[in-house]
N, C-alpha and C positions, 0 to 999 in steps of 0.2 A: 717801110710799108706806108702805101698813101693812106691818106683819110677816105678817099671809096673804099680801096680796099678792104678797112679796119670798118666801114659800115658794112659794105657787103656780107663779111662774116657776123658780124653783130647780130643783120638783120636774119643771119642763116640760122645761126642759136637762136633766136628768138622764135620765128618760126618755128622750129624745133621743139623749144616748150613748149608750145603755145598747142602745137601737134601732139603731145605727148599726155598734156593735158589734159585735152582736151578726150581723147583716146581712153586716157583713165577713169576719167569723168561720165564718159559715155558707160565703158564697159562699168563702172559702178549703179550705174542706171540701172541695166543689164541683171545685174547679180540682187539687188533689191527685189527687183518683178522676180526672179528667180525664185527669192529665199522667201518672199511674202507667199507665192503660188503653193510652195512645198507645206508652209505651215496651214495654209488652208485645207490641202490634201489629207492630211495627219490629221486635221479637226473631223473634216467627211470620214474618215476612215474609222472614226469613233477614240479618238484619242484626246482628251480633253486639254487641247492646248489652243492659246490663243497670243499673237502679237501683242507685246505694252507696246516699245518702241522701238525705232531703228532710226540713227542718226549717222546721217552717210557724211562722209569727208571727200576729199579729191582722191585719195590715194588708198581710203581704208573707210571702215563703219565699226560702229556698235549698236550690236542690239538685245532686247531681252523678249524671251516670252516668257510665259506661264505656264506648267503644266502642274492640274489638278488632281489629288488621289483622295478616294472615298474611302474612309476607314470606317468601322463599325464604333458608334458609341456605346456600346454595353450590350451583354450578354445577352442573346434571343432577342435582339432586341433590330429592328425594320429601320431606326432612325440612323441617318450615317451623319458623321461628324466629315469636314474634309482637310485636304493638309495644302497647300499650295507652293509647289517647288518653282522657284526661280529660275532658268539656264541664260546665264550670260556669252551671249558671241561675241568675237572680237574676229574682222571681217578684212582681211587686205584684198582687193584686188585692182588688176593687171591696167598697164601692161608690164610697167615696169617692175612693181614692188613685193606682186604674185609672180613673176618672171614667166616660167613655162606654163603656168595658169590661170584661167582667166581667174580665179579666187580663190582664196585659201582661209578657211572659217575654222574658229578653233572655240569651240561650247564646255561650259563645264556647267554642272548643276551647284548650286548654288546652297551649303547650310547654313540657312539666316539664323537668326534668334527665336523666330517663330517656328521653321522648321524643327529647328532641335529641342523645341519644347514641346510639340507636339509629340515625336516620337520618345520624350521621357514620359509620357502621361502613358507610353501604352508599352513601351520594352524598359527595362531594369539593362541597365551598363549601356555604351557612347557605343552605337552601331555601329557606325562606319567609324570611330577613332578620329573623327573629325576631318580626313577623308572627304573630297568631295565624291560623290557617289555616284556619278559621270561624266569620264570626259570622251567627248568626240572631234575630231580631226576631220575637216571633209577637203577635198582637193578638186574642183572645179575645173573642168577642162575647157578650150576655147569652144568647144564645140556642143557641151551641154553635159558630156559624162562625166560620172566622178566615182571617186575613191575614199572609201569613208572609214576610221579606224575609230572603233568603240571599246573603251577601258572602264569596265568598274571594280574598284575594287573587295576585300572580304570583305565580311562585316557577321557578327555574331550576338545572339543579345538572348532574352527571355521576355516573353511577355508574362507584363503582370498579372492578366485575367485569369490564366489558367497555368501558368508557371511553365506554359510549353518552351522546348528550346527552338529557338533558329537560327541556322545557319548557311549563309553564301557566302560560295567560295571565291565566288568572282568572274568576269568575264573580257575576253580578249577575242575583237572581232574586226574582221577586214572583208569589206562589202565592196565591189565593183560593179558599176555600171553603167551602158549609156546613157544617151541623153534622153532616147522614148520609152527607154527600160527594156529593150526587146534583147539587148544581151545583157544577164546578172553573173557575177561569180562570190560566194561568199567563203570566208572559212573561217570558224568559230570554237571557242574554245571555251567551256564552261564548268568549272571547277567544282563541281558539285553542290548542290542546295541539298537542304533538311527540316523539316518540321517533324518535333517530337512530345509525343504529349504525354504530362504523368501517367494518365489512363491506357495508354500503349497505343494509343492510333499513330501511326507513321507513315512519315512521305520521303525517303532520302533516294535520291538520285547524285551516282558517284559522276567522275568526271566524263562527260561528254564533248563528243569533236564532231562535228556538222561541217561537212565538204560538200559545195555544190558548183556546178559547171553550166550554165542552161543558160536557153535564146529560144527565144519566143520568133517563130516562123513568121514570116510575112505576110499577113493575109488575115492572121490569128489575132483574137483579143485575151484569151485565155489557157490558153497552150503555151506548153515551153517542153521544150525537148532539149537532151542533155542528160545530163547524169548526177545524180546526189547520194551521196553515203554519210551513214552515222553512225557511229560506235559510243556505245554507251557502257561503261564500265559496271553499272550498276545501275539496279532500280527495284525498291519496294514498296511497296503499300500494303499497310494494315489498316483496317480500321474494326470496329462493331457496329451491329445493326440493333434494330431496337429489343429484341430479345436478350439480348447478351451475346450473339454468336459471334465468333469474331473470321470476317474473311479478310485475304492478303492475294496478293500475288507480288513472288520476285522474279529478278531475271540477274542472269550471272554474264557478265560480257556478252550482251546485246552487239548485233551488228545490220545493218540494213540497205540495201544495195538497190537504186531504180536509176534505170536508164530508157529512155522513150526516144524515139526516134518518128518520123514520118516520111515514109516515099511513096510519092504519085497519089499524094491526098489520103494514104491510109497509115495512120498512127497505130504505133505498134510499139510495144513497154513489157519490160522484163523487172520485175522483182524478187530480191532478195534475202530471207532475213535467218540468221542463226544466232548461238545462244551457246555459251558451255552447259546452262541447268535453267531450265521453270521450275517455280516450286509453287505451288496454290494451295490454300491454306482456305479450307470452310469445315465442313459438318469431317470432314478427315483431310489428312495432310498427300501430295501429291508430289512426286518430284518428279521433273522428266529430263532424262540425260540428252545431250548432244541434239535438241531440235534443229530441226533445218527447215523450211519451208520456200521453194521459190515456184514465182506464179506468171505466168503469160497471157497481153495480150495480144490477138492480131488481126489485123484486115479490119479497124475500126474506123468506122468515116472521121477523119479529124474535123471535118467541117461541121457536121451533124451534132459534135461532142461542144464543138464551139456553141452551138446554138443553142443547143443545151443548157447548158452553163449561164448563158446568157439570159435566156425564160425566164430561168430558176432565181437571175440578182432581179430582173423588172417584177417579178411575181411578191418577191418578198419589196418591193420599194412601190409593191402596186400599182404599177405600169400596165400588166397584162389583166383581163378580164380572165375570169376560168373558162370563157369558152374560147378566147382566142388562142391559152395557152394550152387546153388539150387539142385543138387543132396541130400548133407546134408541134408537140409533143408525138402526133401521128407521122405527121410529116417527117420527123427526126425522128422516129423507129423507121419508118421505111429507109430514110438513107443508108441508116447501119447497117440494115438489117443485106441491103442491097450489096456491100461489100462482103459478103458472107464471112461476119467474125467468129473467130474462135476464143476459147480461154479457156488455157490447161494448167492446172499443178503441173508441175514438171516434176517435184519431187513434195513429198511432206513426211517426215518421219522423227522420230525419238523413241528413246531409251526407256525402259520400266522396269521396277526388278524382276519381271516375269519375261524380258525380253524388249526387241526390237519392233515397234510396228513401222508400215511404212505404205503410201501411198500414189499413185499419179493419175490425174484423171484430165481428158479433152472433152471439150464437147465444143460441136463447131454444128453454125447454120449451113444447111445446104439448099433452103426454097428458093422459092422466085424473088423475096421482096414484099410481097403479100402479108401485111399483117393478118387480114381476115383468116387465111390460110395456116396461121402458125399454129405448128403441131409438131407430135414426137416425128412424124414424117417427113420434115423439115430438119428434123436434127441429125446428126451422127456424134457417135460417142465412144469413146471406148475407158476402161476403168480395170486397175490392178491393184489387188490391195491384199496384205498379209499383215494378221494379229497374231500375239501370242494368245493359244488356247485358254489360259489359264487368264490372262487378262480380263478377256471376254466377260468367261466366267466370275469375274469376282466384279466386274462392272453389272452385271447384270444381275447379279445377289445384291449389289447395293440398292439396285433401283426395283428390283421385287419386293426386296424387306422392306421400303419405308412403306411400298403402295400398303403391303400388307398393314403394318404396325398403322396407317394412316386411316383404314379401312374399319380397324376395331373400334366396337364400342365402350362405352365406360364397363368395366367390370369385367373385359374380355380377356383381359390382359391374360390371367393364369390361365386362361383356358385352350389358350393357341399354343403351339409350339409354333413360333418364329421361323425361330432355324431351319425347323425339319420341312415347313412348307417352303421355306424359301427354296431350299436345295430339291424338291422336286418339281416348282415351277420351274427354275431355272433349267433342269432336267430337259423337262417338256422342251421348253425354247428353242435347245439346243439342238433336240433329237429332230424337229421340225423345221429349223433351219438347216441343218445336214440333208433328211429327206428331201426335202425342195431342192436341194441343188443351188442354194442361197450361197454356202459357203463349201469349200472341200476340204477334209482333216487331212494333214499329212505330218503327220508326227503329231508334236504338239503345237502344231502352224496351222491356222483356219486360215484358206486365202482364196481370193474373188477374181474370175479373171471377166470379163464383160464387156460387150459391145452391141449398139444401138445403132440400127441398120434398118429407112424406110419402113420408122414406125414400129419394127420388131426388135425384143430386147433378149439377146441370149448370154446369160450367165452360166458358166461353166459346163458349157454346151446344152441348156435346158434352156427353151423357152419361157420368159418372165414377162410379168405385167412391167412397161416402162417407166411407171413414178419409182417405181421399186428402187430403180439403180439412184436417185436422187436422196433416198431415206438410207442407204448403205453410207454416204458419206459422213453423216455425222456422229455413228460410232467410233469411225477412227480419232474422232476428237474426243470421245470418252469425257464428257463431262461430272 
């Protein structure tokens, strides 16, 4: 081989690096403005994190921020003490060293000496087991999307102030998305959390799975359409109030199903949620079998909703004046209103030991657009609904009795018989709501059938005043 030759190729490797370098160097540029933009986002967003440093190399970086938690210093007490968590990055990228990516950032949270002495001043036993208590993986695409996996793991402890227990179980999570965020996909896995206090207040939430699909339309700042489900194995809460009462509510295999769609500018969302058991816990205990509940919208202006949404963040960051935003706010009633939407139960029903209730109700615009104009005449509606008789009845004994017992004055007490008035209010009620044509007995089933038609409301073929059908809906929630 000549000596050109043997230069020619010299100066072609050299070249070579010198392009590759260079190339790496750029795209490191690239991924700093990046990474710096995101933590600024995260700070706007109300998340108390800030850039120490970031030291970029040709091929790779390191960097660190800070992220702050406010813990309480003592009991009733306003003053917060704070903890300050460390996450170290460690940053390669492209072209060569990220390969198929422009960058590949790998974070863990950080247990200093300080951290871990903070949380011995307020939990009894090593939370995390020494554990770092974050790690994230993100994968930076050439083009700005990325792919983020979130690992924390258990950690179990007691706090010393009031001896409650805590416990997380941990979390496992893969986040997708582009580079404007207009398509997300997430799927999350969360091993259940517990807060449990001597005194019996409780928060435990068993294992939870969060699947989401969704893309934000073009045009849209605040919309995403797409489909998100959650199954929640478990969830309860007790607490008391300041009498001593103690209320809760649980739920037994929780499930939750929304998918939104938009065609030719009108967003339209279907909701889902079931449940093997509700159990609610106040002044008497409640279980309801087998709920179901799903809800629809339809023919709502997606644009109008965008606007919306949008008023509502200027309003609160003080952008809008109040008159400019209830001018918005007229304007975006008429667009919706111009779409003529609807929103129906499609179905709502559960179990009681006295039976099955069950529910489905529409009601859909049918005016011109006209706010000035909105009225029952405007709407259409229709509503079916069947209680168990005896339900009814013993809902209605509860909320006669306390009026009465609430009504008495000091020293009335032996003088009333409770009971026996309750049971012939309740009577009365009954005989008065059958007369009207309010409800129809047919065995031991009270059931509604009703539709709202140009302002006239007919219930079980009797003419009714129209708020009427709006006050029927909140017995079948029987609270």
């Amino acid at each position: 081989m000549s000596i050109g030759s043997r230069g020619k190729i010299v100066g072609a490797v050299a070249l070579a690096v010198v392009v590759l370098v260079g190339a790496t160097y750029w795209t490191g540029i690239r991924v700093e403005k990046r990474f710096r933009e995101s933590v600024d986002l995260a700070a706007k967003n109300g998340l108390a994190v800030s850039m120490v440093d970031y030291q970029r190399g040709i091929f790779g970086a390191t960097a660190r921020t800070d992220v702050v938690f406010q813990i309480p210093s003592g009991e009733n007490s306003s003053i917060t003490g704070s903890v300050t968590v460390p996450i170290i990055h460690n940053i390669r990228h492209g072209p060569l060293p990220a390969l198929t990516a422009a960058a590949r950032i790998h974070s863990e949270a950080q247990l200093t000496e300080d951290v871990v002495a903070q949380f011995k001043e307020i939990f009894d036993g090593n939370l995390f087991e020494g554990k770092t208590p974050l790690v994230l993986d993100i994968v930076v695409g050439w083009l700005g999307g990325q792919h983020l996996r979130m690992v924390s793991p258990k950690a179990e402890a007691i706090i010393k102030e009031n001896k409650a227990k805590v416990f997380w179980g941990g979390l496992d999570g893969e986040f997708v998305m582009d580079s404007d965020l207009t398509y997300q996909k997430a799927d999350v896995v969360i091993d259940g959390l517990s807060f449990i206090e001597n005194d019996g207040d409780i928060l435990q939430v068993g294992r939870t799975v969060l699947k989401s699909d969704t893309n934000r339309p073009k045009g849209f700042e605040f919309i995403n359409t797409g489909m998100t489900n959650i199954a929640l194995e478990k969830f309860h809460f007790r607490g008391k109030v300041d009498n001593g009462a103690v209320y809760g509510i649980e739920f037994e295999n929780f499930h939750a199903v929304a998918n939104a769609s938009i065609k030719d500018g009108a967003l339209g969302m279907e909701v889902k949620f079931d449940a093997n058991k509700i159990i609610t816990e106040g002044e008497k205990k409640e279980v309801i079998d087998s709920p179901r509940l799903a809800f629809q919208l339809e023919n709502v202006d997606a644009k109008a909703i965008d606007a919306t949404v949008q008023s509502m963040m200027n309003n609160q960051n003080g952008q809008e004046g109040q008159d400019g935003l209830e001018q918005l706010e007229q304007k975006t009633m008429m667009l919706l209103l111009q779409r003529k939407p609807a929103f129906a139960i499609q179905e709502a029903r559960g179990g009681w030991p006295e039976g099955v209730a069950a529910l489905s109700f529409r009601i859909a615009y049918v005016g011109d657009g006209n706010t000035n104009t909105l009225a029952e005449d405007n709407l259409s509606s229709d509503l079916q609904m069947t209680l168990p008789r005896a339900l009814v009845i013993r809902h209605l004994s509860s909320q006669v009795s306390k009026e009465i017992t609430d009504a008495l004055e000091d020293g009335e007490e032996n003088e009333v018989n409770v009971e026996k008035e309750t049971t012939e209010q309740v009577k009365k009620q009954m005989d008065m709501l059958l007369e009207k044509g309010i409800f129809v007995e047919k065995g031991d089933v009270l059931s509604v059938e009703g539709h709202l038609r140009n302002g006239e409301l007919n219930l079980n073929g009797k003419p009714q005043p129209p708020m009427i059908l709006f006050e029927l809906i909140p017995p079948f929630i029987l609270n």
